[in-house]
ZADO-1210 file (C-alpha; in nm, 4 decimals, padded with zeros to 6 digits):
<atoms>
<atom x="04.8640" y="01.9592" z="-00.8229" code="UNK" pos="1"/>
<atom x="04.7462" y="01.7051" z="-01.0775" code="UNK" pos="2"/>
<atom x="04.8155" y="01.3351" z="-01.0334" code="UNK" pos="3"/>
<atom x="05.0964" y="01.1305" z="-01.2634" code="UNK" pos="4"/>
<atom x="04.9115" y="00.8747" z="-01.3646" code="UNK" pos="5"/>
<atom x="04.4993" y="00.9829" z="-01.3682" code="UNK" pos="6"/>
<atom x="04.5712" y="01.3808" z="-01.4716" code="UNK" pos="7"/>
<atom x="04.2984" y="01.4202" z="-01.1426" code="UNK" pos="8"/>
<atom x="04.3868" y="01.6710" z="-00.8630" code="UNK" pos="9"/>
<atom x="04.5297" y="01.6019" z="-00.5685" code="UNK" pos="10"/>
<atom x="04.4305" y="01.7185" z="-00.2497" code="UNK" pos="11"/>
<atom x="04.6252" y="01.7860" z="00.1483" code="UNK" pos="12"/>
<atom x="04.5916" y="01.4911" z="00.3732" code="UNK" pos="13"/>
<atom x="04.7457" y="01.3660" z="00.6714" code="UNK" pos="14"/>
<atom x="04.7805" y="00.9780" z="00.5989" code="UNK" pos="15"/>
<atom x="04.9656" y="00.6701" z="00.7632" code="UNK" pos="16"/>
<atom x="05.2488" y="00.5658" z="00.5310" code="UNK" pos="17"/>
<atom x="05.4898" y="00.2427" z="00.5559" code="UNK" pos="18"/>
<atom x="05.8002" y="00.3342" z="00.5398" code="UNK" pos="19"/>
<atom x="06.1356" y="00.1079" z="00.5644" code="UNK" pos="20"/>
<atom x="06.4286" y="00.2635" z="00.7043" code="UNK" pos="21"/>
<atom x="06.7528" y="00.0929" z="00.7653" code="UNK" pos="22"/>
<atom x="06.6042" y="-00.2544" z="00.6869" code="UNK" pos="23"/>
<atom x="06.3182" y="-00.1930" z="00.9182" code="UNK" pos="24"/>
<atom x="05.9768" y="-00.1804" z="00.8825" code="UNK" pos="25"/>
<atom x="05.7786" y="00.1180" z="01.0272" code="UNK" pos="26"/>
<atom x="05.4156" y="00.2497" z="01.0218" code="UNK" pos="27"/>
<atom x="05.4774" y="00.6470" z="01.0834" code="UNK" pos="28"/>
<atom x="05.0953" y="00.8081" z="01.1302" code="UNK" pos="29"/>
<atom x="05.0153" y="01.1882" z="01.1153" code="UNK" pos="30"/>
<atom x="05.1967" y="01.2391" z="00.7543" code="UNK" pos="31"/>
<atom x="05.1505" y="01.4889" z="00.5371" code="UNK" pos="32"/>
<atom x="05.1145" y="01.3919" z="00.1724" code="UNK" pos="33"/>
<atom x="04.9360" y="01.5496" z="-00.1440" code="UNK" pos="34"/>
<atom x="04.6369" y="01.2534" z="-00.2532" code="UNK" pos="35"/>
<atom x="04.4835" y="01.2186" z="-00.5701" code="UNK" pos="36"/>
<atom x="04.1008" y="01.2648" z="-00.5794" code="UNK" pos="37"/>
<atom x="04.0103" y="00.9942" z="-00.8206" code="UNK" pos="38"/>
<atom x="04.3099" y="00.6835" z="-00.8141" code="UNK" pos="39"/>
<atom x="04.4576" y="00.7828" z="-00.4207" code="UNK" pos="40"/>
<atom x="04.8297" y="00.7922" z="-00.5672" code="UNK" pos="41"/>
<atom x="05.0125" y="01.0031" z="-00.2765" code="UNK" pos="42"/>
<atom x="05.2838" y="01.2476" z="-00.3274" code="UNK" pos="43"/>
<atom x="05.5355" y="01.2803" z="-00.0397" code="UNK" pos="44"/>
<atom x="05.7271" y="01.5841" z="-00.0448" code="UNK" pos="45"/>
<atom x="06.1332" y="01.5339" z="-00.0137" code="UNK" pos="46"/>
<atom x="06.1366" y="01.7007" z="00.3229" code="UNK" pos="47"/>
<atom x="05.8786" y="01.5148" z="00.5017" code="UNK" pos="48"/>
<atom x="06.0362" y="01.2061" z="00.3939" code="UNK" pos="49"/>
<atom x="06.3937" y="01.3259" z="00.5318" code="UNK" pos="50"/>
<atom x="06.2097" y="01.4289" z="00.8148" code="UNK" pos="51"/>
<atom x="06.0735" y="01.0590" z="00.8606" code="UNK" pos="52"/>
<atom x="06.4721" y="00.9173" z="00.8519" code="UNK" pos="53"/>
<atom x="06.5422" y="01.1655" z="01.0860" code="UNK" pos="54"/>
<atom x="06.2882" y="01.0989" z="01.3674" code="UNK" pos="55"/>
<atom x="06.3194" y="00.7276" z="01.3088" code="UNK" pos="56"/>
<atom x="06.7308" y="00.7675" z="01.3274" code="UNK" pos="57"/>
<atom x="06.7230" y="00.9552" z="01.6763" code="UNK" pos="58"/>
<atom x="06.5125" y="00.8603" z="01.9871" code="UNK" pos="59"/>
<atom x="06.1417" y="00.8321" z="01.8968" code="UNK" pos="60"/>
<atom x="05.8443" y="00.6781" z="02.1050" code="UNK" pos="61"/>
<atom x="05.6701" y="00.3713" z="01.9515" code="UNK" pos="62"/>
<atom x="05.3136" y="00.3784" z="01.9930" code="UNK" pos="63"/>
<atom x="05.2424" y="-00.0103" z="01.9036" code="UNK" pos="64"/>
<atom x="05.4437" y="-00.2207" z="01.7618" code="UNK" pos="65"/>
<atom x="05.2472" y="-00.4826" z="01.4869" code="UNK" pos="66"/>
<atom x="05.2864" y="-00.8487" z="01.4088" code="UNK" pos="67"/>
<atom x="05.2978" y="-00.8766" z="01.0420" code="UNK" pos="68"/>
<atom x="05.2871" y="-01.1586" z="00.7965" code="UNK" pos="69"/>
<atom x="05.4590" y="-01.1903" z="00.4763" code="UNK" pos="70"/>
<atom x="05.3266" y="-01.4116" z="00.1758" code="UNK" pos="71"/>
<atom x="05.4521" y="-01.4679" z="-00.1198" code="UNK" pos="72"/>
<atom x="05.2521" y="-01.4439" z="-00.4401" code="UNK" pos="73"/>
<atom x="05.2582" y="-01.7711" z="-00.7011" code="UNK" pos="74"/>
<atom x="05.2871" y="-01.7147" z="-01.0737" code="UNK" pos="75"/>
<atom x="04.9761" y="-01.6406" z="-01.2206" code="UNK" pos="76"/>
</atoms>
């Protein structure tokens, strides 16, 4: 496929994608996606992402759980 924004092709990759669900924030590894060559834009298609809410509604194991911090950005 070509990419939106670079016209460069994309190619299959499994990738680690952040994904909020239900005001949560989760890291779900092992996700298919379609990757541009040149700019990395990533193109999810509309069933993996429904399979995503799905796993993350039911019973799922949680391989690590992160400590994040969030910043905020000043004007520039």
């Amino acid at each position: 496929m070509e990419c939106d924004y670079c016209k460069g092709k994309t190619v299959n990759r499994r990738v680690k994608k952040h994904h909020w669900h239900k005001g949560q924030l989760y890291v779900v590894e092992n996700v298919p996606a379609e990757v541009c060559r040149e700019c990395g834009e990533r193109y999810y298609h509309a069933k993996t992402l429904d399979a995503i809410d799905e796993l993350l509604d039911g019973d799922h194991r949680v391989k690590t759980e992160l400590k994040v911090k969030v910043v905020e950005l000043e004007a520039v």
